[in-house]
Every structure is written in C-alpha cells, then in structure tokens.
C-alpha positions in Angstrom: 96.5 -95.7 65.1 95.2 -93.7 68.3 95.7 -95.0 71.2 92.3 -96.6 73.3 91.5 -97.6 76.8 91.2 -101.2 77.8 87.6 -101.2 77.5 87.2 -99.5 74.5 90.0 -102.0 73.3 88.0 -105.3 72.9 85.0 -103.2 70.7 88.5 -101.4 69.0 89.7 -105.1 68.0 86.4 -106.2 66.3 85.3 -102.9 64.7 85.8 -104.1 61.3 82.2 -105.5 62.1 80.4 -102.9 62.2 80.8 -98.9 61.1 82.1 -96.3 63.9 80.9 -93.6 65.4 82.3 -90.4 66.9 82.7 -91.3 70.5 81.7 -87.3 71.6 81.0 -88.4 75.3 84.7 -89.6 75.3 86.4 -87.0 73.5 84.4 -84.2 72.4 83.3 -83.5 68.2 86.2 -83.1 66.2 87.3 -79.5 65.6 85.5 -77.9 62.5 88.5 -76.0 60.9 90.4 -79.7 61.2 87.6 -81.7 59.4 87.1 -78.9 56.7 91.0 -78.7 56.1 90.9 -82.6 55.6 88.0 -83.0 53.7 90.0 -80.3 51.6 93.2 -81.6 51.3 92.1 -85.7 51.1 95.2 -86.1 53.8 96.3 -84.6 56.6 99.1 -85.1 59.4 99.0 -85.3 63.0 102.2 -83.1 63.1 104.6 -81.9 59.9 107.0 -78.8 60.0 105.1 -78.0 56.3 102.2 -80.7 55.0 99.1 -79.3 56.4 98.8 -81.1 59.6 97.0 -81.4 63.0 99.6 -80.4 64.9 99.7 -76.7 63.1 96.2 -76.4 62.5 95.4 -76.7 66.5 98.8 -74.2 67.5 98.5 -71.8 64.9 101.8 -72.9 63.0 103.7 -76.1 62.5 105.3 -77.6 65.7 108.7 -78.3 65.1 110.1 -81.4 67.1 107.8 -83.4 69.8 104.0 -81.7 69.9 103.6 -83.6 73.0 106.1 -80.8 75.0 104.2 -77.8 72.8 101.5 -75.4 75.4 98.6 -76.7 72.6 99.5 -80.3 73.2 96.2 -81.4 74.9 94.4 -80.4 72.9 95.8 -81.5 69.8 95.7 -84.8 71.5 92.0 -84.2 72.1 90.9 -83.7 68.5 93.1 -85.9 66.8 91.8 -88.4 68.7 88.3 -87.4 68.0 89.0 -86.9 64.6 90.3 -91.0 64.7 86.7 -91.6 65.5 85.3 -89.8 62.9 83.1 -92.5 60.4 84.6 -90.4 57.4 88.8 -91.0 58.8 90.9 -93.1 58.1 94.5 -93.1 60.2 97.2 -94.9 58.6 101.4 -94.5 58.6 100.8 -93.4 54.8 102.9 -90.2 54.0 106.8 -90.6 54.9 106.0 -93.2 57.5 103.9 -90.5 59.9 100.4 -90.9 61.1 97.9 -89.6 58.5 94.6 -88.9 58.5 92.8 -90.0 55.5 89.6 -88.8 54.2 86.8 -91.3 53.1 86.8 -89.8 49.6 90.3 -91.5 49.0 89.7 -94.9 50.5 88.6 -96.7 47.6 92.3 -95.7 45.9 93.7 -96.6 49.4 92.2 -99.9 49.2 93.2 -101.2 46.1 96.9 -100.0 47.0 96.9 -101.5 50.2 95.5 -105.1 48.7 97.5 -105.3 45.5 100.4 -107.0 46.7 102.6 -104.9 44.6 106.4 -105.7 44.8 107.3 -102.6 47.2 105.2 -105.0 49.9 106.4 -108.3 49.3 110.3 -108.1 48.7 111.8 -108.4 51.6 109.4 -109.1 53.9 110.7 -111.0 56.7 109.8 -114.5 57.3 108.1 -113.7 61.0 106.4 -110.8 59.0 104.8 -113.2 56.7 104.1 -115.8 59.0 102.1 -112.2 61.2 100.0 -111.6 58.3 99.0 -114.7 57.6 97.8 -115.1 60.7 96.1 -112.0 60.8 94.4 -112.4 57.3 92.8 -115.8 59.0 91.6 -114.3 62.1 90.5 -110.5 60.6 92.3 -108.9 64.0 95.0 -110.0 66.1 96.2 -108.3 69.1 100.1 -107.6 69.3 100.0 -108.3 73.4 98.3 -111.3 72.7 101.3 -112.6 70.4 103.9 -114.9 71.5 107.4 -113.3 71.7 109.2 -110.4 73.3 107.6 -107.6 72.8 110.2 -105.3 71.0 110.6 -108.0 68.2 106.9 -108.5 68.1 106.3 -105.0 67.4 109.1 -104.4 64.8 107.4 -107.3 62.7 103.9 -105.4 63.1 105.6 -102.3 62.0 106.9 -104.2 59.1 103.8 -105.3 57.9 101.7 -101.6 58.8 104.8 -99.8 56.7 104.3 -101.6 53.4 100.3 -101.3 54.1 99.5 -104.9 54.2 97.6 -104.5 57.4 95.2 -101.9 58.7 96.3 -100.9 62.5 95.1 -99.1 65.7 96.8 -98.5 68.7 94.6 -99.6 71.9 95.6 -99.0 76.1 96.0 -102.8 77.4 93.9 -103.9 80.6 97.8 -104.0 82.1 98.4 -99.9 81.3 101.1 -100.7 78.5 100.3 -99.9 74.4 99.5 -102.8 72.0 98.7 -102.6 68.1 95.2 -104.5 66.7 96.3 -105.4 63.2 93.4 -106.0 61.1 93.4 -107.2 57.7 92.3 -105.2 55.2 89.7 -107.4 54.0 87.9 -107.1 57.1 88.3 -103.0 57.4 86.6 -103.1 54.1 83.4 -105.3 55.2 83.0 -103.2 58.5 82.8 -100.0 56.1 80.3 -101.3 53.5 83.4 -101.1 50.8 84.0 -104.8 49.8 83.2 -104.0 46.0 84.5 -100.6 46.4 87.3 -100.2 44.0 89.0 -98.1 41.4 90.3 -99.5 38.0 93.7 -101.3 39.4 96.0 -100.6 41.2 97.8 -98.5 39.3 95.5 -96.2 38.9 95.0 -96.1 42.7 98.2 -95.4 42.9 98.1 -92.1 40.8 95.2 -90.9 42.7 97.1 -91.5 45.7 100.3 -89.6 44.6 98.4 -86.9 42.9 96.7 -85.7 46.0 100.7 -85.8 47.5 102.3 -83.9 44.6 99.7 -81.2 45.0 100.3 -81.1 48.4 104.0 -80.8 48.2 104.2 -78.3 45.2 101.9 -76.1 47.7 103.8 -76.8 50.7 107.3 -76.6 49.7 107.6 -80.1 50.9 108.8 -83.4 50.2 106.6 -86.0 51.5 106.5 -89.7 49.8 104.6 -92.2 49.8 105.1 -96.0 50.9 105.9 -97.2 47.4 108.3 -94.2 46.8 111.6 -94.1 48.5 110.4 -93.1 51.9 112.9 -91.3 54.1 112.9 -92.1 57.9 110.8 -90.7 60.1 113.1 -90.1 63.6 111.9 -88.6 66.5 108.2 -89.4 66.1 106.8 -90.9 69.2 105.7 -94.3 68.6 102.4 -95.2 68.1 101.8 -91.5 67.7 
C-alpha cells in the first residue's frame, strides 16, 4: 500500500520470497510512539478524524480532510512509510476501506479472513475481477502497469479484488514516474512471512478477533469504523493509493 521507487519496485513485486526489512537508509526508523500505539491497539490508520491513526499521532490531533496540505505532512509521510517497512506491519484497505496498518499479532486472524472465500468476497465480483485473481493466484504477483487495458478500468478491477481482501497489495513508483499496484496473492504473502500453517480455528473465529479489536476501538473512540464484511460506508476524499 505505500508507494515505492522504480528500483525498489522489482524487489517490492517479489517480496513474498523472502521477509522484509526496515529500509532505515531510505526512510529513517519508524517513530517510537507510532509503533508502541500500534502494537497497542493491533490497528492503526494512516489518517481518521477519531480511530487512533498516523495522521494524529504525528500532528498532535486528528487531521481533518487531506493530511497531505497539513504543516506535519512530511513527516507523516516519512514514518508511515517507514512504518510500511516495518517486518511486524502489515498495510491493507481493512477498516472502512482506508489504509490500515496491521500489527503482526493479528495476521494469523487476517489470514484466514482474507483466504476464506466467504460470500461478502465472491458475490458480485465482476467477471474481469475474477479473471485478475486468477491470474494473480498463478503468478504470486502481477504488476497493474504490466496489465493489458486502459488504465482506469484496470485499476477499478484491482480495487475490486484489494476491497473484498482477496489479494494482498502495495503501491510501487513505475520506471515511467506514474503509480501502479503489485497484487500478490495471499498465498504467497504467507510463504514470504514464514506463516503458511499459521492459522486460527476458521474463519469465523478470525472474524471475531478481527471485529473485536474494532468494536474496542470504536466504543473508545466514539467512532464507527467497519470492517470489509460489515456494511462499509465509502471512503471519499482519500487520495488514492494513500
């Protein structure tokens, strides 16, 4: 989900192959307070007006509309992307569609969701969406750029699939300047982290981990933020890729 240069791309495409870690000559060690608040709360935000996030962590309280415009914007930029690199983070679109940062302690729950197939990922899913993730659970990573098709309807159908959690993906800088997604299947993620037999007891179960840690996290927060199998309000006004 952060965004790379082109040479950093092609090791960011095939990193399900091996275990990351922090790139501190690139971007500097993740700030302290952000890595103790996530290893706290299991999940945290890049920006939210009340679920502990990034964004209000870095600025001192929650940044309300784009944090890109906010004086603390570089810096935010700076640790969340060091905080991607982390070997203990996880970034996904998990909580109302935003980017999330998720701790390694959940993965295992995360996992089992993501692989289940569950109804909430299947119905519906477009035909050029299912055709994507079958290609991309043959290959382990596939490059949006390096797709076939204008670009705008080639990342819709990535979207698609990265919304219902039936692919793992990371935003990468192209060799040509532009933004592309590397989808990975989730089989793969799980190899490169040493998780393939990590698991908790269905899906289910996974499932109430998962929306425990949110409904904590809510009750505390005043806030309403869902999950991708709950009804999932929109999330406007978020850059993209962000």
């Amino acid at each position: 989900m952060t965004s790379r240069s082109a040479p950093t791309a092609g090791k960011r495409a095939t990193r399900g192959t091996a275990p990351r870690t922090p790139s501190t000559l690139e971007r500097g060690a993740p700030d302290e307070r952000v890595l103790a608040a996530l290893a706290r709360e299991g999940l945290l935000l890049l920006s939210d007006a009340r679920l502990p996030s990034i964004a209000a962590l870095v600025a001192g309280a929650p940044v309300r509309g784009s944090w890109w415009g906010h004086p603390a914007g570089q810096t935010i930029f700076r640790i969340s992307e060091a905080l991607a690199d982390h070997p203990d983070v996880l970034v996904n679109r998990l909580v109302s569609s935003k980017v999330t940062y998720v701790h390694g302690r959940l993965w295992p729950a995360l996992l089992a969701v993501a692989r289940s197939r569950a109804p909430w990922q299947t119905r519906s899913l477009s035909r050029p969406a299912r055709s994507l993730l079958l290609r991309v659970e043959g290959t382990g990573t596939l490059r949006t750029d390096q797709i076939a098709g204008p670009s705008r309807r080639v990342s819709a159908v990535a979207r698609e699939l990265e919304d219902r959690l039936l692919v793992h993906t990371e935003w990468i800088h192209t060799e040509r300047g532009a933004h592309a997604r590397v989808l990975m299947s989730w089989a793969r993620w799980a190899r490169g982290r040493g998780m393939g037999g990590r698991s908790v007891a269905g899906a289910r179960r996974a499932e109430e981990i998962l929306e425990g840690v949110m409904d904590d996290l809510n009750s505390r927060c005043g806030a309403d933020g869902r999950l991708p199998w709950q009804a999932s309000p929109s999330n406007a006004g978020e850059r993209p890729g962000r």
